[in-house]
py3Dmol code that shows the C-alpha trace and the ligand (Angstrom):
import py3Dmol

protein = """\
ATOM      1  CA  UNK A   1     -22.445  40.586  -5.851  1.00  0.00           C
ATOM      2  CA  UNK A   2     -23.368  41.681  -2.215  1.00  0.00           C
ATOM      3  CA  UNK A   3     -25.330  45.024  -2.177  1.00  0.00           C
ATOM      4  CA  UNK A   4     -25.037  46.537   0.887  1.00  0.00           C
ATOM      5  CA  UNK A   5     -27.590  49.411   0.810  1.00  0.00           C
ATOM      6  CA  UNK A   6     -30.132  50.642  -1.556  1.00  0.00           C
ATOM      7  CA  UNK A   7     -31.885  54.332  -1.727  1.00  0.00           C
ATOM      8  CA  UNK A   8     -35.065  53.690  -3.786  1.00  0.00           C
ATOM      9  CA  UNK A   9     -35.033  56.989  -4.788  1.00  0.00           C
ATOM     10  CA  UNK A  10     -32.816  60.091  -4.647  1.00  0.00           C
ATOM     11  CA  UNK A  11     -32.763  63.906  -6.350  1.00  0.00           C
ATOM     12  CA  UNK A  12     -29.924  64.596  -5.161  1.00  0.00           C
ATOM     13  CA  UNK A  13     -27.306  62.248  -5.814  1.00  0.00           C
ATOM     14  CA  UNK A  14     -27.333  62.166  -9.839  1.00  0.00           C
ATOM     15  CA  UNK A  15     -27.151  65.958 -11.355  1.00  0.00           C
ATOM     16  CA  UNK A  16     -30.375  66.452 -13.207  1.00  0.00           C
ATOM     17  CA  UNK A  17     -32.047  62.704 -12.411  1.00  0.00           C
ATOM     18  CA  UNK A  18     -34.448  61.008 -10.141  1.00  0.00           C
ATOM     19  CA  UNK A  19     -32.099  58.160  -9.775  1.00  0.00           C
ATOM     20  CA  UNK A  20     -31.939  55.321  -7.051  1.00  0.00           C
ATOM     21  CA  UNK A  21     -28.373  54.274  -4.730  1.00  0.00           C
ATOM     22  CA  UNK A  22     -26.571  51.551  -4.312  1.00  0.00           C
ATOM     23  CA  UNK A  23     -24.069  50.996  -1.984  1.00  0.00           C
ATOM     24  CA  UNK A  24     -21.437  48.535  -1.829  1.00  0.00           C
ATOM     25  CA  UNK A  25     -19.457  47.774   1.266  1.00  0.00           C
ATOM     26  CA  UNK A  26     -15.362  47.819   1.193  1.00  0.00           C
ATOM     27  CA  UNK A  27     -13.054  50.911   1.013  1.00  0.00           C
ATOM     28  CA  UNK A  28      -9.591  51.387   1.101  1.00  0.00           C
ATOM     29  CA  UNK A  29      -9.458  54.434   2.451  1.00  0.00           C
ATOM     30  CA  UNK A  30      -9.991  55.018   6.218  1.00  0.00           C
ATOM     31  CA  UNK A  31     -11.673  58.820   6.211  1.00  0.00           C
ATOM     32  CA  UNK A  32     -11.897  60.196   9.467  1.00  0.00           C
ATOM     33  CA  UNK A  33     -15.444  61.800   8.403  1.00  0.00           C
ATOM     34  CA  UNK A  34     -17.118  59.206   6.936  1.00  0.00           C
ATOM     35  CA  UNK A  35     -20.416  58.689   6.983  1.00  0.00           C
ATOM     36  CA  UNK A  36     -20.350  54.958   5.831  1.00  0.00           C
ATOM     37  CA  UNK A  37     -17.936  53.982   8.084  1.00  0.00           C
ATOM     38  CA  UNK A  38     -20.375  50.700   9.260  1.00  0.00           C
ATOM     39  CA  UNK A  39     -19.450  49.607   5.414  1.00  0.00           C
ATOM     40  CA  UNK A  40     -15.494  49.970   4.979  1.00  0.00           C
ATOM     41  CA  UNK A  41     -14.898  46.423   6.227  1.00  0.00           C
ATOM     42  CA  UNK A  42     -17.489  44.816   4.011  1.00  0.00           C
ATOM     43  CA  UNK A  43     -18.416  43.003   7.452  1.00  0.00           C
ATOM     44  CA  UNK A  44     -22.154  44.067   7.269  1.00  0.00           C
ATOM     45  CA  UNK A  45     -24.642  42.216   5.970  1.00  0.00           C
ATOM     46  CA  UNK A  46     -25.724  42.569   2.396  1.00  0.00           C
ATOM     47  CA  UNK A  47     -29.059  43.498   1.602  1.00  0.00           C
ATOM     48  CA  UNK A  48     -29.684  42.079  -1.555  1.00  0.00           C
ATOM     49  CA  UNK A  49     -27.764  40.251  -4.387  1.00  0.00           C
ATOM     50  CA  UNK A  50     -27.617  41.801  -7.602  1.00  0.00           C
ATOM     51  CA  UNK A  51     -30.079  39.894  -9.336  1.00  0.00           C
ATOM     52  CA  UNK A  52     -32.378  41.396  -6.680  1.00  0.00           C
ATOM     53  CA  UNK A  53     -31.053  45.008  -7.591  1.00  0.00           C
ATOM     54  CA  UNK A  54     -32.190  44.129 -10.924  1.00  0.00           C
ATOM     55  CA  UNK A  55     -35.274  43.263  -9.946  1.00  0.00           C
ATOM     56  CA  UNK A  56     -35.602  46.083  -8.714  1.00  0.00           C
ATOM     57  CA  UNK A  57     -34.226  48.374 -11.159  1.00  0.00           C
ATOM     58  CA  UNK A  58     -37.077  46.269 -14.137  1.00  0.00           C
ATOM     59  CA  UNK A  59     -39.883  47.216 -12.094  1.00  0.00           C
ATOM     60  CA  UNK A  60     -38.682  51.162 -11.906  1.00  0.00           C
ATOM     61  CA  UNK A  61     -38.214  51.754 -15.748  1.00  0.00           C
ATOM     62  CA  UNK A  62     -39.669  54.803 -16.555  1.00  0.00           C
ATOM     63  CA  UNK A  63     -40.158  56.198 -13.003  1.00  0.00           C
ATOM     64  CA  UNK A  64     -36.249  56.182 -12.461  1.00  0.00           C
ATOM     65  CA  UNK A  65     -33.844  57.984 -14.818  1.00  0.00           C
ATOM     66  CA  UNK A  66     -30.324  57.224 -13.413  1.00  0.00           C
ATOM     67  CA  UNK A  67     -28.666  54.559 -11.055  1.00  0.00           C
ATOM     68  CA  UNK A  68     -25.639  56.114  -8.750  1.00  0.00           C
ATOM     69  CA  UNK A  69     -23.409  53.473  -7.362  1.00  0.00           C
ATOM     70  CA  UNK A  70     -21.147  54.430  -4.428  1.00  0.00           C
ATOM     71  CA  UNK A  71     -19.679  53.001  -1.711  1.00  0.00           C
ATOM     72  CA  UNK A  72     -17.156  52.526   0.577  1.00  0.00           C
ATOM     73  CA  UNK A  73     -15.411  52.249  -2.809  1.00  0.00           C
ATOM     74  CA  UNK A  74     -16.909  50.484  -5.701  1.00  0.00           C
ATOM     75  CA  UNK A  75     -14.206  50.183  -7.852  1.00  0.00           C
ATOM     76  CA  UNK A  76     -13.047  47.093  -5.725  1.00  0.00           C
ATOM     77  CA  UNK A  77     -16.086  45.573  -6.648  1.00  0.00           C
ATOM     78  CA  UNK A  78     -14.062  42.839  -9.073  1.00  0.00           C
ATOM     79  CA  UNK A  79     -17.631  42.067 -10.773  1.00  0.00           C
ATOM     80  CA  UNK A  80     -18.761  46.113 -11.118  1.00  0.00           C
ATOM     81  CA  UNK A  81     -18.514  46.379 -14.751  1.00  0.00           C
ATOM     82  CA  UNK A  82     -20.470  43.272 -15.468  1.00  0.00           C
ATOM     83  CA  UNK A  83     -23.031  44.467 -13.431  1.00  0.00           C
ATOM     84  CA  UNK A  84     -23.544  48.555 -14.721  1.00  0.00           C
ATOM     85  CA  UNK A  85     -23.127  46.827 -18.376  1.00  0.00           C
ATOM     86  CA  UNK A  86     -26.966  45.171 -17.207  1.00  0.00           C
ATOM     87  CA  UNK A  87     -27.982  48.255 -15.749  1.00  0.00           C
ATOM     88  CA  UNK A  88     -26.553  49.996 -19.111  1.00  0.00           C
ATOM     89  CA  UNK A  89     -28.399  47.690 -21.524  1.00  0.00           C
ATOM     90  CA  UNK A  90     -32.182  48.211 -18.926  1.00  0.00           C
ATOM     91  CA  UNK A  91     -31.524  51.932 -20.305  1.00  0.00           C
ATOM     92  CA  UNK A  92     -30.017  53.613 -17.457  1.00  0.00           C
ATOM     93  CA  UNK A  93     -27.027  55.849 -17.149  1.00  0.00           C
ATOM     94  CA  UNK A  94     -24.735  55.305 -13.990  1.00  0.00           C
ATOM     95  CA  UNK A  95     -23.230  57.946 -11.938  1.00  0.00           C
ATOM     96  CA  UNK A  96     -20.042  56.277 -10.266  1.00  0.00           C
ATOM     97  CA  UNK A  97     -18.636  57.732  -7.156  1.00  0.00           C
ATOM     98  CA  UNK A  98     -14.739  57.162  -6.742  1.00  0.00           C
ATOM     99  CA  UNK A  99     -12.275  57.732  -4.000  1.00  0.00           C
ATOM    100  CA  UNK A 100      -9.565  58.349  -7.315  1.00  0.00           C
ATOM    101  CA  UNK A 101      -7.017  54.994  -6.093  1.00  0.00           C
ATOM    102  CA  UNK A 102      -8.011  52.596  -9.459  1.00  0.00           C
ATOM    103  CA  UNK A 103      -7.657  54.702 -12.817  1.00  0.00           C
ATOM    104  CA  UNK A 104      -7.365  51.710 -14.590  1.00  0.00           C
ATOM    105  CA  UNK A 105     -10.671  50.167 -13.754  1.00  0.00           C
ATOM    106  CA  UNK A 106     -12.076  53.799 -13.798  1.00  0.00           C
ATOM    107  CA  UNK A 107     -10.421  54.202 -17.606  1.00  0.00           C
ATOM    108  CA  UNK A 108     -12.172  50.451 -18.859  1.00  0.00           C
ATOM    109  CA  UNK A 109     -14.994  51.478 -17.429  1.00  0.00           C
ATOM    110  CA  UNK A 110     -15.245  54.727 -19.187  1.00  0.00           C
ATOM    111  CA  UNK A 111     -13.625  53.203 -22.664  1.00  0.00           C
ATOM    112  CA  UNK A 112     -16.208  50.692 -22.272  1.00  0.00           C
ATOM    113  CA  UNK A 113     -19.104  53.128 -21.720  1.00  0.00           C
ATOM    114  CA  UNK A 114     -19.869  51.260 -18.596  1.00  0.00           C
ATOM    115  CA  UNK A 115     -20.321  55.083 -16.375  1.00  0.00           C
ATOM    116  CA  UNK A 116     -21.898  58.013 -17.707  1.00  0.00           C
ATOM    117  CA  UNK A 117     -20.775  60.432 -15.101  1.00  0.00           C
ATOM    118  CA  UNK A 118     -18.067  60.486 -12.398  1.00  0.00           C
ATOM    119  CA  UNK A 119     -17.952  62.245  -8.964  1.00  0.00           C
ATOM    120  CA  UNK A 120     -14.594  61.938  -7.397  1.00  0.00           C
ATOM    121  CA  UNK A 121     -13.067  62.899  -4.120  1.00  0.00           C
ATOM    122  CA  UNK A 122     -10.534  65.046  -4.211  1.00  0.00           C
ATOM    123  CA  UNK A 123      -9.826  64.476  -0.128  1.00  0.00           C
ATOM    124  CA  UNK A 124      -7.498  67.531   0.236  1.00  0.00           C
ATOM    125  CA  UNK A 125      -4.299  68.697  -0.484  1.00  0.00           C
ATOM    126  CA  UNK A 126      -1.719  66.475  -1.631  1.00  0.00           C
ATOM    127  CA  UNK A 127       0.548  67.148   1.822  1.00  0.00           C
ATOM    128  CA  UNK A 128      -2.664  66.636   3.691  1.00  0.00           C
ATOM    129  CA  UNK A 129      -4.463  63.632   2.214  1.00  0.00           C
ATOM    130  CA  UNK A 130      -2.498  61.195   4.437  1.00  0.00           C
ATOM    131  CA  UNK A 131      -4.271  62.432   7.901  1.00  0.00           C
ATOM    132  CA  UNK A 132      -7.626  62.994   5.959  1.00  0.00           C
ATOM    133  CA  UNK A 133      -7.567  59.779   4.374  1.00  0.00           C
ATOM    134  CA  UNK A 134      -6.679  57.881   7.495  1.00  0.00           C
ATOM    135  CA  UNK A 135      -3.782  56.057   5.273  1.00  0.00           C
ATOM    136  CA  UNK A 136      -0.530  56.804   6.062  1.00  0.00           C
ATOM    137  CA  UNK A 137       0.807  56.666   2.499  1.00  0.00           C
ATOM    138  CA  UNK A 138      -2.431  56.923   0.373  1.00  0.00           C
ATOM    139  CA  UNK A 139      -1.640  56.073  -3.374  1.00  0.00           C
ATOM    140  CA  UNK A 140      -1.482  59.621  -4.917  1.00  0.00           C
ATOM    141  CA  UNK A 141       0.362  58.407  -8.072  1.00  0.00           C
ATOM    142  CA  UNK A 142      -3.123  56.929  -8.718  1.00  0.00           C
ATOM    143  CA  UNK A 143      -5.018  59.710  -7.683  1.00  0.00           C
ATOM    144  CA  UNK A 144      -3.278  62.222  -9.509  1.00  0.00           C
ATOM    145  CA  UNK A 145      -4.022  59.769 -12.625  1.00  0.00           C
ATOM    146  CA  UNK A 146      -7.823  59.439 -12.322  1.00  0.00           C
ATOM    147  CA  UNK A 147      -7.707  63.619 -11.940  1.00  0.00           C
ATOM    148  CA  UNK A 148      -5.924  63.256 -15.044  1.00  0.00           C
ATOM    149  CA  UNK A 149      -8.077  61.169 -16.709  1.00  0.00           C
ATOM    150  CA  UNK A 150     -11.458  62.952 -15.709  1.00  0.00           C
ATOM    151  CA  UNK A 151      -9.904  65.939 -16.880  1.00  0.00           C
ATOM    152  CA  UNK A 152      -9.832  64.324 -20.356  1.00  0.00           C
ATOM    153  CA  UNK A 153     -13.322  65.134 -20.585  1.00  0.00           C
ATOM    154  CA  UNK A 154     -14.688  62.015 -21.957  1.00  0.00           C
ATOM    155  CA  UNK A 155     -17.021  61.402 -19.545  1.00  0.00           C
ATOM    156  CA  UNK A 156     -19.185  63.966 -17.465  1.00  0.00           C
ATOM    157  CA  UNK A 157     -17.428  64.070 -14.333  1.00  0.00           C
ATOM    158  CA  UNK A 158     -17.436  66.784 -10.946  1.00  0.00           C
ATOM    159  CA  UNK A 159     -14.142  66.529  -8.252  1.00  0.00           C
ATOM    160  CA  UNK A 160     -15.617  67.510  -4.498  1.00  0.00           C
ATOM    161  CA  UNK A 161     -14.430  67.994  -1.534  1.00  0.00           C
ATOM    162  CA  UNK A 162     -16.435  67.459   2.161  1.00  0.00           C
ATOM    163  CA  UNK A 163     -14.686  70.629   4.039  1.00  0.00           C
ATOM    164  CA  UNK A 164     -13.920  69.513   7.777  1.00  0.00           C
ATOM    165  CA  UNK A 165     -12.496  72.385   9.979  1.00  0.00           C
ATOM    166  CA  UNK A 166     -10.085  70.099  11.862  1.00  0.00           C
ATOM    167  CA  UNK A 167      -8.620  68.828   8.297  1.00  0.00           C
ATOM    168  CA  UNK A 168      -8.859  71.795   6.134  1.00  0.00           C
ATOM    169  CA  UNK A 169      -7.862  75.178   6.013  1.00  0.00           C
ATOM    170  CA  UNK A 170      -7.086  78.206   3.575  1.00  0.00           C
ATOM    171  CA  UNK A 171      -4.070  76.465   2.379  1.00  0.00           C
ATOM    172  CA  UNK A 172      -5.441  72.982   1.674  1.00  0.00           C
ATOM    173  CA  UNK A 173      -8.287  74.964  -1.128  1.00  0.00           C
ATOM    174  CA  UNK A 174      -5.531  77.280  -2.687  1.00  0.00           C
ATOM    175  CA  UNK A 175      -3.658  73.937  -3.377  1.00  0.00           C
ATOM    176  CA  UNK A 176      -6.554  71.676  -4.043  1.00  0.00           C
ATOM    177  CA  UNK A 177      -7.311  74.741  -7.039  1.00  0.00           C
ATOM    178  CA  UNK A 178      -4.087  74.554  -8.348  1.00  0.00           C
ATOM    179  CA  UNK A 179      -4.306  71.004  -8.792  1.00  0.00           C
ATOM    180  CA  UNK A 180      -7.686  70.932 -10.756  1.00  0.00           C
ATOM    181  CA  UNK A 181      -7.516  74.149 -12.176  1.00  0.00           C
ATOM    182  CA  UNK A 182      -9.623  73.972 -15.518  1.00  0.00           C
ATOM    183  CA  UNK A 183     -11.713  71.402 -14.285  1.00  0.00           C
ATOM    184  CA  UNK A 184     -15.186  70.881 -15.468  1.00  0.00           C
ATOM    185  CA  UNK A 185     -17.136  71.050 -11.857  1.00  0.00           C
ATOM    186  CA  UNK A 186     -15.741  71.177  -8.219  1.00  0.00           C
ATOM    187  CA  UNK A 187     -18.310  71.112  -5.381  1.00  0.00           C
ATOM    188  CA  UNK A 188     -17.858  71.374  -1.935  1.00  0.00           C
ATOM    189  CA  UNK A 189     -19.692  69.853   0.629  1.00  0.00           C
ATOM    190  CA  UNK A 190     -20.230  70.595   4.187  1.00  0.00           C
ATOM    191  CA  UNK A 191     -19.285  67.877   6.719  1.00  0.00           C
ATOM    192  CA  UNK A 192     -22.201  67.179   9.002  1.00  0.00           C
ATOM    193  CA  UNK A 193     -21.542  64.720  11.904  1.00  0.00           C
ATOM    194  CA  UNK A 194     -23.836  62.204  12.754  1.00  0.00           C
ATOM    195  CA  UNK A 195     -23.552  59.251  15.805  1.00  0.00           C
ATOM    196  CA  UNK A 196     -21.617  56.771  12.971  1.00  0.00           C
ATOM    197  CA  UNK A 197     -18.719  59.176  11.917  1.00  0.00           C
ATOM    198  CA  UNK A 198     -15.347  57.929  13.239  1.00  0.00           C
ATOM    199  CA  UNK A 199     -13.797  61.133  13.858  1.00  0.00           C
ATOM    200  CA  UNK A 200     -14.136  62.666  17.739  1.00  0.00           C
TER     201      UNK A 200
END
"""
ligand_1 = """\
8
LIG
S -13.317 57.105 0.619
Fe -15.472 57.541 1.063
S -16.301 55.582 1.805
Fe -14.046 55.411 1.889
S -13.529 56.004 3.999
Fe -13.393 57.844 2.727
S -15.424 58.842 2.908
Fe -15.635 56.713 3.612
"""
view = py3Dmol.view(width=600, height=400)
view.addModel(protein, "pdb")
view.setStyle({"model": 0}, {"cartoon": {"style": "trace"}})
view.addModel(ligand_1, "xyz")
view.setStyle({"model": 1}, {"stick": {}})
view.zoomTo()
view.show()
């Protein structure tokens, strides 16, 4: 698998952990604010293989306490599974971050005890998620579901949202609480821009 960025160390990322990043390239959503847009093509070059990442992850055992694996989207990482089942067995949890558009992979993965917490992005309110997503007709059916799922509560989980003035307003947060009401955690984040972010 091509790794496309690694954080050696973050305290932010993983609730609670000192845990490390890895990002994959590839997304299949086109957010106007993203901050990884160099990655959503998988064009750039890779920066290690996993066996590297593994490596990697041997010689941090006991200094590390959590991997976080985000994206782009890793979920269209075919091999993903295979690969947090090695980081599993080193004695790791893994904090997956999720655009929401592949509840099936999300639900193996969680059956499987392949993720031991979930951060998904709930992107706005279902009328709006087509101009904050960049898609003109993003999957919701499949959105909806992995809300669903989370909700189950059998795996740790938070939704968040990165508020952008041009894309949200009142409305979009009175609907986004409707649709999660009850949920377990719901963050939101601040969009900062930076030189890389698509949106003018
Ligand atoms: S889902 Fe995440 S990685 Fe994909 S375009 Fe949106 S912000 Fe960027």
């Amino acid at each position: 698998m091509k790794i496309h960025g690694l954080q050696k160390m973050t305290l932010l990322d993983y609730p609670g952990k000192i845990a490390c990043t890895v990002f994959f390239g590839g997304c299949d959503m086109r957010c106007p604010f993203c901050h990884n847009a160099e990655l959503l093509d998988g064009s750039a070059p890779p920066v290690m293989d996993e066996n590297e990442l593994l490596q990697f992850l041997r010689k941090r055992q006991g200094l590390l306490e959590g991997v976080v694996i985000t994206g782009g989207e890793p979920l269209l990482q075919k091999e993903l599974s295979k690969l947090t089942a090695r980081i599993r067995d080193m004695g790791y949890p893994v904090k997956l971050d999720t655009n929401g558009t592949h509840p099936d992979l999300l639900e193996r993965m969680i059956r499987e005890g392949m993720v031991q917490y979930v951060a998904m992005d709930i992107k706005n309110s279902p009328e709006r998620y087509a101009e904050t997503t960049g898609l003109e007709k993003p999957d919701l059916t499949s959105i909806r579901s992995s809300v669903e799922l989370l909700m189950e509560g059998r795996v740790d989980y938070e939704f968040r949202t990165t508020a952008v003035a041009e894309l949200h307003d009142d409305n979009s947060f009175l609907q986004i609480g409707e649709w999660i009401r009850n949920a377990k955690r719901y963050y939101l984040q601040k969009f900062t821009d930076r030189e890389t972010v698509p949106f003018d």
